[in-house]
N, C-alpha and C positions, 0 to 999 in steps of 0.2 A: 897096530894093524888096522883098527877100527879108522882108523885118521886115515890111513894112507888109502882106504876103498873109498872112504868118503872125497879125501881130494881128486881121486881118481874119476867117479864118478862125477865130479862137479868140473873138471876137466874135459871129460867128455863130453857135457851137457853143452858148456861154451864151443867145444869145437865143431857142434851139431847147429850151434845158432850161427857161428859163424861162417856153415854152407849153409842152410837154409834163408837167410835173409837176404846172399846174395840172388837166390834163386827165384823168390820172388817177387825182386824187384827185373827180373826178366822177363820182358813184353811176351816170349813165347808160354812164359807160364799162363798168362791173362787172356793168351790167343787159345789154345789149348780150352780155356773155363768156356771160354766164349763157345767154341765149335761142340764142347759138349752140352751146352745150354740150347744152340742151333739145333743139334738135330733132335733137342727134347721140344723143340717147338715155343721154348718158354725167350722170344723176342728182345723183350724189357731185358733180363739179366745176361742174353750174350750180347746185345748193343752197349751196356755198361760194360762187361771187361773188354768187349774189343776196343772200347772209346782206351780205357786204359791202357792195353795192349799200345798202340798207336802214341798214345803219349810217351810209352817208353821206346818207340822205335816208328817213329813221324814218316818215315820213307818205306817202308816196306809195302811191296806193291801186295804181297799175299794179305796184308792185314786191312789193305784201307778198300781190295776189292771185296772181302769176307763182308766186311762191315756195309759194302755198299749193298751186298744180295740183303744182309737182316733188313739195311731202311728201307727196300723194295715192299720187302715181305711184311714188311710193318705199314705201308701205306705211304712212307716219308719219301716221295717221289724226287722232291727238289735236295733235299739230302744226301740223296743217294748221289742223285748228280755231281752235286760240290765235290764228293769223292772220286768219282769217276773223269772228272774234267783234272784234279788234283793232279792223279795220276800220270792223263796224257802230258799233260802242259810242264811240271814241275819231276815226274819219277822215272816215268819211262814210255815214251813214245812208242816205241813199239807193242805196247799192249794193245793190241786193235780190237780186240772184242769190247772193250771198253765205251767203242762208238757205237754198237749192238745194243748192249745194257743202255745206254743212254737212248736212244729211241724206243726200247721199250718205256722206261720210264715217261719220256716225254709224250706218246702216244699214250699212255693212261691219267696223264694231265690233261690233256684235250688237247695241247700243243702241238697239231698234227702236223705243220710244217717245219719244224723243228725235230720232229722224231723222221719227218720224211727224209733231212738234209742227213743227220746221225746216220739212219741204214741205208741210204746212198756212199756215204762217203764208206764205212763199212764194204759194202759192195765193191766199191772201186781200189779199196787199199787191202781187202782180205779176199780175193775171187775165190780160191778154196780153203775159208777159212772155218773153222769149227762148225760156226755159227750160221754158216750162209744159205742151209735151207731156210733155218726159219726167220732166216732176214730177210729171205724174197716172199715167202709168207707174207709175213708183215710190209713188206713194200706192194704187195695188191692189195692188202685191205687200205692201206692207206691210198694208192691211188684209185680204189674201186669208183667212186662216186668225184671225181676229181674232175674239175673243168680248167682244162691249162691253159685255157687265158686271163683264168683270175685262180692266183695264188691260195691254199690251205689258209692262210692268218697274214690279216693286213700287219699286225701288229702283235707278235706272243706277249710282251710283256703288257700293253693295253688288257689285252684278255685277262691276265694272273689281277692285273690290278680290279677289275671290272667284277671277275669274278667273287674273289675274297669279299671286296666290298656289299656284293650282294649278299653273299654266305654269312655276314654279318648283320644284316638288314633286319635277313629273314629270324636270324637265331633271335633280335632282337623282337621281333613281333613286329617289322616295321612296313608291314606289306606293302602299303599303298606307293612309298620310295622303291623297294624292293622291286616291285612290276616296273617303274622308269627305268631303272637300271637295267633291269632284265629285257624288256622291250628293247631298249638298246642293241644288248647281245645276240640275242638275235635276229637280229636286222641287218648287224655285221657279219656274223659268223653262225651261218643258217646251217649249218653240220654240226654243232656245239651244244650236242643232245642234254645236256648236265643243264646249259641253261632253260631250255625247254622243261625240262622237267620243274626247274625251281618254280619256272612261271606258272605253270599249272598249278603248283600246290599255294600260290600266293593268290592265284585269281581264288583257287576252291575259298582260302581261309578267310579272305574279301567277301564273300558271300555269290561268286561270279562262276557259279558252276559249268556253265554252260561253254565262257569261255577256258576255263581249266582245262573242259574236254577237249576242245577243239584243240589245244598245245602236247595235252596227251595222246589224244587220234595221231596227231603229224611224227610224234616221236615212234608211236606203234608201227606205224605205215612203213617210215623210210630208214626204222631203226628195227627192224624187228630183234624179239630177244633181249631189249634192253631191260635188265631187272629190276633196275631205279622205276623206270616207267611202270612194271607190273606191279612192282610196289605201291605206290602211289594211286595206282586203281586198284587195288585192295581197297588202299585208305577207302578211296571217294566211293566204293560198294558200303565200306563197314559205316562211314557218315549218313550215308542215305536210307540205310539200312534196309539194303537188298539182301539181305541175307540167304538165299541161296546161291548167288554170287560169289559173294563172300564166302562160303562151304567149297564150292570149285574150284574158285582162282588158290584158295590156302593151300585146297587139299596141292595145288599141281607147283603150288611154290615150295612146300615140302618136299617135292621131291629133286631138288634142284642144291646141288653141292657147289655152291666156290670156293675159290680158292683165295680170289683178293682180300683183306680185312675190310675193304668198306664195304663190300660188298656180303658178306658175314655181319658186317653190323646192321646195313641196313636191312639186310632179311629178321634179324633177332629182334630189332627196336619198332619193324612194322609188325609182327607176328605179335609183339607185347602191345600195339597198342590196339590190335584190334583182337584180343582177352586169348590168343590161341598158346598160351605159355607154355607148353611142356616145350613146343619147337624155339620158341623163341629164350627159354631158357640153355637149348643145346648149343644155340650161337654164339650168343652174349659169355654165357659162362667159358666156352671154350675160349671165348678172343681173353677174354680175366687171365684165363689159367697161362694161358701166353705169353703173358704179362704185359697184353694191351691197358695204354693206361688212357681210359676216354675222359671227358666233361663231367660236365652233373647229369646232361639227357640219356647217357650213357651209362653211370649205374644209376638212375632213376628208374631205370625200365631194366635191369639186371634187376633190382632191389624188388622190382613186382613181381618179375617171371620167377624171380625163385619163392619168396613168399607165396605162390598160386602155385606151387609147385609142391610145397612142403618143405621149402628149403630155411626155415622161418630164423636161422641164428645169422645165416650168411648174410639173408636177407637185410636184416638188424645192423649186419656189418658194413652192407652197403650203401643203406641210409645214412649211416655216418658222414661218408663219401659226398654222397649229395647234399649233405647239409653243410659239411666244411666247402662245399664249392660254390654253396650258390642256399643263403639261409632263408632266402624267399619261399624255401620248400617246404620250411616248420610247416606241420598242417594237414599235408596233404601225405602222410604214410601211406603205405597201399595195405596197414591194419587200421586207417584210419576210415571208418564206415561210409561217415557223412560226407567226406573226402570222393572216395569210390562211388558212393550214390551221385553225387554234384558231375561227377565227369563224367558218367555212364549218360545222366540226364543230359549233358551240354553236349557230350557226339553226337545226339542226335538229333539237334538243332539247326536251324539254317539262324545266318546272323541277326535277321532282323528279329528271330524270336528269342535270341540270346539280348539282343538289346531291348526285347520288351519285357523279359524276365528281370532283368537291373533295375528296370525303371519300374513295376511292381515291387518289386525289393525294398525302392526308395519309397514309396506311396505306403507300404503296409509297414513300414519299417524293421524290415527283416533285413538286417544287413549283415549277419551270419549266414544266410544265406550264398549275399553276395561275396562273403571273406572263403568261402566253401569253394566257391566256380575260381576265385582270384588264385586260388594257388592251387588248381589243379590243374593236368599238363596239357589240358585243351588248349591248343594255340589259339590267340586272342589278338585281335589285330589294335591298332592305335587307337581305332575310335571307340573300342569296348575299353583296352584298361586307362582310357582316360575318361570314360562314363564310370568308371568303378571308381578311379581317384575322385571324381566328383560326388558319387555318395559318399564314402566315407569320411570326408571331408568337414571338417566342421567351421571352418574360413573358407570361403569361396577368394581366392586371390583373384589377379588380374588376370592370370595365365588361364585358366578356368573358365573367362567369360563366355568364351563360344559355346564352350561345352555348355554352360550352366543355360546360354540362350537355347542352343538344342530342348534342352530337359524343359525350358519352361514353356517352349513350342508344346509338347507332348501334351504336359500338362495344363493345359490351354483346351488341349482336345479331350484329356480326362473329365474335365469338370463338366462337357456337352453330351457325352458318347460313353457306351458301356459298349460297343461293339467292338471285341478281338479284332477283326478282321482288317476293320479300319488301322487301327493302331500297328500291326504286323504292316499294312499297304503303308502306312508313316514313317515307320523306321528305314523301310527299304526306304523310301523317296531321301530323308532325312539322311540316311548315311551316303549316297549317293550326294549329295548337298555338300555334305561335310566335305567330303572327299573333293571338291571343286572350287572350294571356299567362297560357297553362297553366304551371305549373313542371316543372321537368325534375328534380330533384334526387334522384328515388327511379328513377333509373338503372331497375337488374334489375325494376322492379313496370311500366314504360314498355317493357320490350323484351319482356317475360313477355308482355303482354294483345298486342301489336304480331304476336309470332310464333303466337299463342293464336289471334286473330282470322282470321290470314292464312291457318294450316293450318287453320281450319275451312273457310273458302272456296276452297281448294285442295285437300285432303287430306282427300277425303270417306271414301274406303275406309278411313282407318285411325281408331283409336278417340282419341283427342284429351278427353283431361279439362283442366279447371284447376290441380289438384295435381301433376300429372305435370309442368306447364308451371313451375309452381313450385318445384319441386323441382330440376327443369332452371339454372334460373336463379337457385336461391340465395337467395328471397324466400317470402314468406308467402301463404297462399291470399287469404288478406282485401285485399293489396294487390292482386292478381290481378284480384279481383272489382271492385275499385275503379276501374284501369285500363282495365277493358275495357269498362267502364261509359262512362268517357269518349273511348276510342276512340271507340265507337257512337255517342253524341252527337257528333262531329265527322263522324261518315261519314253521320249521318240528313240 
């Protein structure tokens, strides 16, 4: 009797597995996981079953449009697309809302002549379709500022190209490429707010504040409400440290709810870098719980906000993250003091006094100092971390020489001059130099016209010739004259 329950029961057990297995291996069971992942908000794990979902049933128009609202909602614009074009072109043409969703998307790419064509044709193939109030909506924002003798975008895919490359530039620290590029952009496609803004913050990291504003004013003016923009004058309040500024603009971006994920990251990732974390923990964490999955800059500033929050295990968890993604960030913990002291101190720096702190660095040999500033997440443009690879250094290669000629300019004016002020009025000229590709190589005839210029604009009462300067410095009046020739031209 005992035998025949036990077969019985192991009889039952296989006839359990064998509905069950077939069950799911059916796409509707993976659609199903997906749509209740969807409305838990958690992104990452309904975009993985409905990718599966899809694999088991490749033409279902309900699965590859589900899937296209998550990559909306997830920021994957051009993703989304792929699906939605799928759809019209290869499942079912008559899905017309399809050409709806696609000009949204394409309209939050900056592809404004491309989201224009999509809710037109919309328009024309769906007159009372679902969708077609807030497809006329959207067909006045996009022709609001429209001049119809010159086209939205000469070019969309020039743009994606133009663009990324920049967004690469910039993540690289490569401003001074970054501003060509971006100068570009805007010269072509002067509606193309996203590049405006990059430029701004590549003039700011260049030490070119002045111009940063002027790209951020135009974005403000003719963009009003753009939050990237508000963002960003945050930033250049909390760098200058206006700090009442900075108190008003926070309190009023507090109060401001998106809905887009970049637009959630980037309120989360400015509020952490200008120290306001309880807010900037409420973003970041919630896009995680999502199951947004960002970079390293991504939980690098998750990893602070929650640590400055009291969140100190997650925190831990998410330094992991940033260190499997990018291990240049050993160092810089945000429990790391001299880490948090080095960055607090470089925010509030302009560049030339970031490149004069390097160069004391190198002179008193504190180069703990400088390993301190290197891997903290102050952005650093090409001529600082290639003054840093030059201290640390202990072969000057051939690649190095400019740099190394820079440094020994400086130090030409160190051995004459205990005057700060000078050496700040040097680095500016000097980095401005660099950025033009002056040569450095006549040392004493670059610190000659450098101390020459400086004591004319400071040292009016005393008598200041070129030969005296020359003579000071162990070089020739004709280089003098030369030098100071091109100083002027950099300062005009």
């Amino acid at each position: 009797m005992k035998w025949r329950i036990s077969v019985g029961k192991h009889l039952s057990k296989q006839q359990k597995r064998a509905q069950v297995v077939p069950f799911l291996q059916d796409g509707q069971y993976y659609y199903n996981k997906g749509l209740k992942a969807y409305r838990e908000q958690n992104f990452q794990k309904a975009s993985k079953y409905l990718t599966k979902a899809l694999e088991l049933d490749p033409n279902d128009t309900m699965k590859l449009s589900q899937l296209a609202t998550v990559y909306t909602d997830m920021g994957k614009y051009s993703q989304s697309n792929e699906l939605l074009l799928r759809i019209l072109d290869d499942v079912d043409t008559s899905m017309l809302e399809c050409h709806y969703f696609m000009a949204n998307n394409y309209a939050h790419l900056g592809l404004f002549q491309e989201a224009y064509k999509c809710a037109t044709e919309y328009a024309e193939k769906a007159p009372y379709g679902e969708f077609i109030e807030e497809n006329e909506d959207l067909i006045d924002l996009l022709t609001m500022e429209d001049d119809e003798e010159e086209p939205f975008l000469k070019d969309p895919d020039d743009l994606i190209i133009k663009q990324d490359a920049a967004k690469s530039l910039l993540e690289d620290s490569k401003f001074d490429e970054a501003i060509l590029l971006l100068e570009e952009l805007v010269k072509e496609y002067p509606e193309f707010w996203s590049a405006h803004n990059n430029l701004s913050l590549a003039y700011f990291y260049v030490g070119e504040v002045e111009k940063a504003k002027e790209y951020l004013t135009t974005v403000l003016e003719r963009n009003p409400g753009n939050l990237h923009a508000y963002c960003n004058l945050l930033v250049f309040y909390y760098y200058e440290r206006q700090d009442d500024n900075v108190d008003e603009l926070a309190k009023a971006l507090s109060n401001v709810h998106p809905l887009l994920v970049e637009h959630r990251y980037k309120l989360g990732a400015t509020f952490a870098l200008v120290g306001y974390y309880p807010v900037a923990y409420k973003w970041l964490r919630s896009l995680h719980k999502q199951g947004y999955e960002g970079d390293d800059v991504f939980y690098y500033w998750l990893s602070y906000s929650a640590y400055f929050t009291g969140h100190v295990n997650f925190a831990e968890q998410m330094w992991e993250r940033v260190i499997k993604l990018n291990k240049e960030k050993v160092g810089s913990e945000p429990w790391n003091v001299n880490a948090e002291k080095s960055e607090n101190r470089a925010n509030s720096m302009s560049l030339e006094e970031r490149l004069y702190a390097i160069f004391l660095s190198i002179e008193t040999n504190n180069l703990d100092q400088i390993k301190d500033y290197q891997f903290s997440n102050v952005p650093q443009s090409q001529l600082e971390k290639e003054f840093i690879k030059l201290a640390l250094s202990n072969d000057r290669d051939d690649d190095m020489k400019k740099m190394d000629s820079l440094y020994q300019v400086a130090k030409t004016l160190f051995v004459q001059s205990e005057h700060d002020e000078l050496f700040l009025f040097t680095f500016k000229i000097l980095a401005k130099a660099y950025k033009n590709e002056y040569s450095f190589k006549n040392y004493a005839g670059w610190a000659a016209a450098l101390d020459y210029i400086w004591m004319k604009q400071h040292a009016s009462n005393e008598e200041i010739s070129q030969n005296a300067v020359a003579n000071k410095y162990g070089t020739s009046i004709s280089s003098v004259r030369k030098y100071v020739k091109l100083v002027k031209t950099i300062l005009a």
